[in-house]
LUMDRENMI-896359 format. One record per residue (C-alpha): x, y, z; residue in one letter; residue number from 1. Coordinates in steps of 0.02 Angstrom, whole numbers, plus 50000, padded with zeros to 5 digits. Example, Ala and Ser with C-alpha at 12.3 -4.5 7.8 and 13.67 -1.06 7.14 Angstrom:
@px=50615; py=49775; pz=50390; r=A; k=1 .
@px=50684; py=49947; pz=50357; r=S; k=2 .
//
This chain:
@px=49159; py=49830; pz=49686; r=X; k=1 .
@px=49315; py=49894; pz=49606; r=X; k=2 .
@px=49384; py=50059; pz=49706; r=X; k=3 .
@px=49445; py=50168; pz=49572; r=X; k=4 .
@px=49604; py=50279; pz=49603; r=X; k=5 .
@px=49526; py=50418; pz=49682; r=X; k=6 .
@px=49427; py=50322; pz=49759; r=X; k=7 .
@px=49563; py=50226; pz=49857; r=X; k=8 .
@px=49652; py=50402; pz=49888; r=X; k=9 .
@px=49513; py=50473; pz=49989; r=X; k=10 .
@px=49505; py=50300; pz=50085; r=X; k=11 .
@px=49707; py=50306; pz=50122; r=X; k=12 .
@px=49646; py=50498; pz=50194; r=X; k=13 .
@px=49525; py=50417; pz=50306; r=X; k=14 .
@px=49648; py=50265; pz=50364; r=X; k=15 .
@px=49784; py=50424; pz=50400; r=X; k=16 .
@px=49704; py=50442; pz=50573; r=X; k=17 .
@px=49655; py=50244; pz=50628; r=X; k=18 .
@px=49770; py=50146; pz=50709; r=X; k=19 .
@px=49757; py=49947; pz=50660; r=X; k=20 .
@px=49610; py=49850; pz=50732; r=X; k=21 .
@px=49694; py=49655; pz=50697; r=X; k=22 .
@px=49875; py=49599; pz=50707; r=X; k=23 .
@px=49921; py=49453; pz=50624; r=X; k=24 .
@px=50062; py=49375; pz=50711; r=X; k=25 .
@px=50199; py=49248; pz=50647; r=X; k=26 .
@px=50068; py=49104; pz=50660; r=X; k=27 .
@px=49956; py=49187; pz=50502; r=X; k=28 .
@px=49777; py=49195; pz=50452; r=X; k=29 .
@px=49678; py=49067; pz=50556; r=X; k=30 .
@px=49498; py=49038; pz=50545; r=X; k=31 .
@px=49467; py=49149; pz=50726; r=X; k=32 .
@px=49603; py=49303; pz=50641; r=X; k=33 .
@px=49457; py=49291; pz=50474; r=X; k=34 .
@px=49317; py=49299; pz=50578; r=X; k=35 .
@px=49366; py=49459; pz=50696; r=X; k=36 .
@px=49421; py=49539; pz=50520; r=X; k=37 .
@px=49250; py=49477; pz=50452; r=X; k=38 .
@px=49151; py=49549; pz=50595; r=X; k=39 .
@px=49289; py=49718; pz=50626; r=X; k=40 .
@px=49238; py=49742; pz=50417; r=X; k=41 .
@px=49045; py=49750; pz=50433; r=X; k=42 .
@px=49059; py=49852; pz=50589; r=X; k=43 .
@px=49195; py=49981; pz=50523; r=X; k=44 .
@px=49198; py=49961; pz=50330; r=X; k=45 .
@px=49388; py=50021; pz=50340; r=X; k=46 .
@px=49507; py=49943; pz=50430; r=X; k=47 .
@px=49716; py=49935; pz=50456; r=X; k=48 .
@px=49806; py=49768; pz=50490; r=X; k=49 .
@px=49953; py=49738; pz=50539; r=X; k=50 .
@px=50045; py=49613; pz=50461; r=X; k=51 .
@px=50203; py=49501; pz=50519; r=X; k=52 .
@px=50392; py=49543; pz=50463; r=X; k=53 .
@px=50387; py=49450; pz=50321; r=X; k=54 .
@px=50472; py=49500; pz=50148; r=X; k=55 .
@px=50369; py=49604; pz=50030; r=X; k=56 .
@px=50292; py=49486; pz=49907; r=X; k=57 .
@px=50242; py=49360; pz=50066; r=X; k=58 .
@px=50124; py=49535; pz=50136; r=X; k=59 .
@px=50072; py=49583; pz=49959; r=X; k=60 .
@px=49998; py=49388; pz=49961; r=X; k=61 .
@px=49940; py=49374; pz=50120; r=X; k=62 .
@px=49842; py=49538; pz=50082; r=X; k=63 .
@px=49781; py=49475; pz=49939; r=X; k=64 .
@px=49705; py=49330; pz=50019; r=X; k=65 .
@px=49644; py=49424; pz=50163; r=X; k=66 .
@px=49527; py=49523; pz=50026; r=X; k=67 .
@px=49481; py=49357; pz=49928; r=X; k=68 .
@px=49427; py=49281; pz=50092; r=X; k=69 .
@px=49345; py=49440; pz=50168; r=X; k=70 .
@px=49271; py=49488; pz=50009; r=X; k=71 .
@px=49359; py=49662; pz=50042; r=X; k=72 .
@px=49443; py=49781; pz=49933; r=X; k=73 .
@px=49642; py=49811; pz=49944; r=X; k=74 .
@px=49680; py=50014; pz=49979; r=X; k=75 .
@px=49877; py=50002; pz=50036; r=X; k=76 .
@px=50000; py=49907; pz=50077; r=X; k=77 .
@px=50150; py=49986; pz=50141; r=X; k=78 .
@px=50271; py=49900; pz=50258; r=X; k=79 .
@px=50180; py=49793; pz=50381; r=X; k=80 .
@px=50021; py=49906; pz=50379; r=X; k=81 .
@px=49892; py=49851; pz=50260; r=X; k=82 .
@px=49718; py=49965; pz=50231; r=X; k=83 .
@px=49580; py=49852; pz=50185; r=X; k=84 .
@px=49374; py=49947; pz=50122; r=X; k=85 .
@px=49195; py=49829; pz=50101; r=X; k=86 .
@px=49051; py=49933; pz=50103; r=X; k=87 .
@px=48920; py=49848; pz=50242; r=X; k=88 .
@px=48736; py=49851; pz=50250; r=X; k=89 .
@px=48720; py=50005; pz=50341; r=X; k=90 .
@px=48844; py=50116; pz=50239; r=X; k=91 .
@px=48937; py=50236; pz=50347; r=X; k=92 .
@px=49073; py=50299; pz=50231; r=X; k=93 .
@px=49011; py=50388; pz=50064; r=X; k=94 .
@px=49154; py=50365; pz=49938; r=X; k=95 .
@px=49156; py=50489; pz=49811; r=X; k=96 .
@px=49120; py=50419; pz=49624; r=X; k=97 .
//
């Protein structure tokens, strides 16, 4: 599923309010960090992570494969606080089309 640009909007106005369910600290993704994201997803659909202190294009990639591994969609990225969407089997947020 490709979010569209309004589509990601209204989920950044949903994230507003959340604070961030998994930190990833200096060590990076490990196989326990993917599962609590994999599990955190399916239960929550939209989730914020914080990310380590890294420089900008070292987030932008980890983010990247944090949504390749999590089969997730990217919403935002800005500082160390990225927004992350998959739709579960029970769908609790409607997205607008």
């Amino acid at each position: 599923m490709q979010l569209t640009g309004k589509q990601k909007n209204y989920l950044r106005g949903l994230a507003h309010n959340i604070n961030p369910i998994i930190t990833i600290g200096s060590n990076g993704l490990s196989e326990a960090v993917l599962n609590e994201l994999k599990a955190a997803l399916e239960y929550h659909e939209l989730l914020k992570i914080k990310l380590p202190a890294d420089d900008k294009a070292t987030k932008a990639s980890l983010m990247a494969t944090i949504c390749t591994e999590t089969t997730s969609e990217p919403v935002q990225l800005i500082g160390r606080v990225g927004v992350i969407y998959k739709q579960s089997e029970k769908q609790k947020i409607i997205i607008p089309v």
